[in-house]
C-alpha positions in Angstrom: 0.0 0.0 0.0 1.4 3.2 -1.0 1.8 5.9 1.5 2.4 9.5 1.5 4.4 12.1 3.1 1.9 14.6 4.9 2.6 18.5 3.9 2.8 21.7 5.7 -0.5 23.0 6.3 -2.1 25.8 4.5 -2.5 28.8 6.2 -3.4 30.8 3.3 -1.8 33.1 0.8 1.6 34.2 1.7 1.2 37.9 1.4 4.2 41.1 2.3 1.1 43.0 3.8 -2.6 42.0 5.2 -4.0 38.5 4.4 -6.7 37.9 2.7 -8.6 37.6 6.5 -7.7 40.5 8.1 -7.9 44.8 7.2 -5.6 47.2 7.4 -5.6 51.0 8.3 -2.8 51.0 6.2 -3.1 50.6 2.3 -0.4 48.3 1.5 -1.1 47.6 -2.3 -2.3 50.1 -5.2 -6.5 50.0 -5.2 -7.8 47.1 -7.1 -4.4 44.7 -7.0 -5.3 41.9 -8.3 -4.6 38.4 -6.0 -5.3 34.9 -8.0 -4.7 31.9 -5.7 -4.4 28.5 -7.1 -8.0 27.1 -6.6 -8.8 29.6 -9.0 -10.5 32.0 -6.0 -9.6 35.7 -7.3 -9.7 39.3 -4.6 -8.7 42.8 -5.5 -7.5 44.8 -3.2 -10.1 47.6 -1.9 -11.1 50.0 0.8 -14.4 50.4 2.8 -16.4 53.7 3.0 -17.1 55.2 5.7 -19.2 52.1 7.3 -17.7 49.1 8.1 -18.6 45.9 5.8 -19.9 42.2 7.2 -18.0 39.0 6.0 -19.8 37.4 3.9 -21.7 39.7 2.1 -21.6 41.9 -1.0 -20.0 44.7 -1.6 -20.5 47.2 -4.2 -18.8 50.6 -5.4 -19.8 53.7 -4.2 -22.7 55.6 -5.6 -21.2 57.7 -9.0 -21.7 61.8 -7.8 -23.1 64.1 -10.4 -20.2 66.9 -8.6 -17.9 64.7 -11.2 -20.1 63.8 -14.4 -20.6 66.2 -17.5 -18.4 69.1 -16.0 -18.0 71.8 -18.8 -14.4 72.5 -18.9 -14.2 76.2 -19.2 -10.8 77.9 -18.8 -8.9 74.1 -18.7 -8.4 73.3 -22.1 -5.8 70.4 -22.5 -3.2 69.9 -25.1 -2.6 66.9 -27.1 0.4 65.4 -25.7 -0.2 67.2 -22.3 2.0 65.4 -19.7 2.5 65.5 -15.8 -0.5 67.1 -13.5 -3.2 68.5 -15.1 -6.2 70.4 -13.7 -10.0 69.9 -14.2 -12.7 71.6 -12.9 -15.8 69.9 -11.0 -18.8 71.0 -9.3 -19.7 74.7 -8.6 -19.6 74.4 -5.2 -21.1 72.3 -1.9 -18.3 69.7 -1.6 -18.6 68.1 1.7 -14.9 67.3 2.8 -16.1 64.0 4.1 -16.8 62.6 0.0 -14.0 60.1 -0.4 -12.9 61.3 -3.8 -11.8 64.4 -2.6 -9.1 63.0 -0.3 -5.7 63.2 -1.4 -5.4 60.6 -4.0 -8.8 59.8 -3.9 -9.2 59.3 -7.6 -6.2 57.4 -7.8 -6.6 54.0 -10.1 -10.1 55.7 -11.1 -10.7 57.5 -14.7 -11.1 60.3 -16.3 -13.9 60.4 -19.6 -14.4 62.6 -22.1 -18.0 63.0 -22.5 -19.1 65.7 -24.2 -16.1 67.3 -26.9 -15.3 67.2 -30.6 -15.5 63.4 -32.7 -11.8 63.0 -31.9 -11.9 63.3 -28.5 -15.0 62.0 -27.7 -15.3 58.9 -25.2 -11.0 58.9 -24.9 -10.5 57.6 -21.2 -7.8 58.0 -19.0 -6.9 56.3 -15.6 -5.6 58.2 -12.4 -1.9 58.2 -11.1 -2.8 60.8 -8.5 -5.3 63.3 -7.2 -5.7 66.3 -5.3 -8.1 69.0 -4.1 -6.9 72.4 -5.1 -9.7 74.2 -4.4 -13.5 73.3 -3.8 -14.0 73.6 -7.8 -10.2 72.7 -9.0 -9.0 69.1 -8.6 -5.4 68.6 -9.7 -4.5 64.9 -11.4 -1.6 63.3 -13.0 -2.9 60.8 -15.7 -0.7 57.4 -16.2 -0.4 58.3 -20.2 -0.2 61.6 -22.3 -3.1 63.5 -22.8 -3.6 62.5 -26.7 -6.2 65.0 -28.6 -6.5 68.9 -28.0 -9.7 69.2 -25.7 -11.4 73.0 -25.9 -12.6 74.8 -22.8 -15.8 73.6 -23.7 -15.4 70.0 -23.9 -16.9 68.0 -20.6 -15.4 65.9 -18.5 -16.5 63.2 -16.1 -14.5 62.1 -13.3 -14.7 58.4 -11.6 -13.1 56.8 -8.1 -11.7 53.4 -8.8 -14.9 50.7 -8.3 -12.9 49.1 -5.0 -12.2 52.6 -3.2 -14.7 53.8 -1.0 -16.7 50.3 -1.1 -20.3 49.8 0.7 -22.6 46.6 1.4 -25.0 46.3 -1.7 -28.4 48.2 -0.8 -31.4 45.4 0.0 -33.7 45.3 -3.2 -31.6 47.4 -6.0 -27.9 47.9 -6.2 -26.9 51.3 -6.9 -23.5 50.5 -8.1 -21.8 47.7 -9.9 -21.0 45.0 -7.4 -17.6 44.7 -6.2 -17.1 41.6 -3.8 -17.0 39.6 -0.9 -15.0 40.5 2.2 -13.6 37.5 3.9 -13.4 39.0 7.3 -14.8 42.0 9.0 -14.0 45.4 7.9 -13.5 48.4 9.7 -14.5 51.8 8.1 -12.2 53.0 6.1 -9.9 50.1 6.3 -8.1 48.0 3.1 -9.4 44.4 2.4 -9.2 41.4 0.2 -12.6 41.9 -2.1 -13.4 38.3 -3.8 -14.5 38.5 -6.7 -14.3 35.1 -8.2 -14.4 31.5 -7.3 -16.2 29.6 -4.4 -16.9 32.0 -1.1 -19.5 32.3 1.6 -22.1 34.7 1.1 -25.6 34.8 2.8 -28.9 33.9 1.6 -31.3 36.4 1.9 -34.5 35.9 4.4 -36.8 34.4 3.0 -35.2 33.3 -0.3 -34.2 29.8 -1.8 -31.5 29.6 -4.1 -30.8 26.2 -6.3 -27.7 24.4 -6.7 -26.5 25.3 -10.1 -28.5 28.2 -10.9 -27.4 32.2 -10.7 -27.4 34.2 -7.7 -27.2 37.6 -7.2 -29.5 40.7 -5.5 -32.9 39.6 -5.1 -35.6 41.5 -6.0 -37.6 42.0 -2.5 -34.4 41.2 -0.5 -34.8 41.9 3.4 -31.1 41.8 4.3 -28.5 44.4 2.8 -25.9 42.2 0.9 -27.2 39.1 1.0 -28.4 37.0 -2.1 -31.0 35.4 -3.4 -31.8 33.8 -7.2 -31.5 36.5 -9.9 -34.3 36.4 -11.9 -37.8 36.0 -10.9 -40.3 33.8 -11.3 -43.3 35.8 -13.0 -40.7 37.1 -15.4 -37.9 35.2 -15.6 -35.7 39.4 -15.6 -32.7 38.6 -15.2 -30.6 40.8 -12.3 -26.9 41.4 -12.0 -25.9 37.7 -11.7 -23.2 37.3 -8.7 -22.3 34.1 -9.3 -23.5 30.1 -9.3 -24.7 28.6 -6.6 -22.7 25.3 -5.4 -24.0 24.5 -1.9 -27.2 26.0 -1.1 -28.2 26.9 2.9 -31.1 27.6 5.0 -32.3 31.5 4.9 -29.7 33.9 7.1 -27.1 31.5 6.5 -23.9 30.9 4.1 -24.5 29.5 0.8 -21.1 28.5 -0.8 -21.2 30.7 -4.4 -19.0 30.5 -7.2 -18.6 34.4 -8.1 -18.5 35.3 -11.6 -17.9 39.6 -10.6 -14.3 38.8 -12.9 
């Protein structure tokens, strides 16, 4: 009879900063780092808003602000082949300091769009190296390529964080952001975290909903339980919702389902 040695046990990814079961007041990695481990479970790397998350139930981004979207760029024209910092303008005013994109770098990894400008410019995106407020109607960012086609002053811009900054639990009923992920411990406001986002996790079943092995999850329509999950279509209609994942192993109501996340 053949035997075998026994290995050292797994204690989880080996990581320089925070595992993939704790948070950190300290952001260790850029927003949205991507972490694959071998059984094929995938996390990015994200931060809570300003209420701490559950384990074990879904995350989404925060809700897009209408101080960043469509802002007519008057006076801050941009060059084509425009490099280093940059300045936009947003809003006209009524910025509460406490809005997480307004932070120092609090656009970083998110984009820049331009919306609303000439045929050649028109839907060009950038992503965000760095950001800063320079007043409450000037924000200051350094883009991670050259600006590449002349914008005029009356081109519009619109401005958005990175989907795992500022994260919150998924509203009961009807997201109002894309989902995000599954934290796999408890998360303190304003703390960095592993998100999952694909492969087998632990995520609650909503009360009174009844998922099936092998069929889609996601946010169910009458859902009594913010971030918890239900089947994602429904029955009169067969609509189908943002799909979260598959369900493997179903559980009782207010308890862990095992889910196969499909947010990749």
């Amino acid at each position: 009879m053949k035997t075998y040695q026994r290995g050292p046990v797994y204690e989880g990814p080996q990581l320089a900063g925070n595992s993939i079961f704790e948070a950190s007041a300290t952001q260790l990695y850029k927003v949205g780092t991507k972490l694959e481990l071998d059984d094929g479970r995938t996390f990015r790397y994200a931060k809570a808003g300003a209420t701490a998350l559950v384990q074990a139930y879904m995350a989404q981004a925060a809700v897009p602000l209408s101080k960043t979207a469509d802002i007519v760029q008057t006076g801050y024209a941009q060059t084509a082949g425009d490099r280093g910092k940059i300045r936009c303008l947003v809003t006209t005013g009524g910025i509460a300091a406490s809005e997480a994109w307004t932070v120092d770098d609090g656009l970083a990894g998110g984009y820049l769009q331009c919306v609303k400008v000439s045929p050649s410019v028109l839907g060009d995106i950038y992503t965000i190296a760095s950001s800063k407020m320079i007043s409450e109607t000037i924000i200051e960012l350094e883009l991670t390529t050259p600006w590449r086609n002349a914008m005029l002053a009356t081109g519009e811009v619109t401005l958005t964080m990175n989907k795992f900054f500022a994260t919150v639990v998924v509203p009961k009923g009807t997201g109002t952001a894309v989902a995000v992920g599954v934290p796999a411990c408890a998360v303190t406001a304003n703390y960095w975290y592993w998100s999952q986002t694909k492969g087998p996790a632990s995520l609650i079943v909503d009360t009174g909903d009844t998922i099936v092995a092998g069929q889609y999850v996601g946010n169910p329509r009458t859902a009594a339980v913010d971030g918890a999950c239900g089947p994602s279509t429904t029955v009169t209609t067969e609509i189908l919702r943002e799909v979260w994942g598959t369900a493997i192993r179903v559980s009782t109501a207010g308890e862990p389902a095992l889910v196969d996340l499909c947010l990749e």
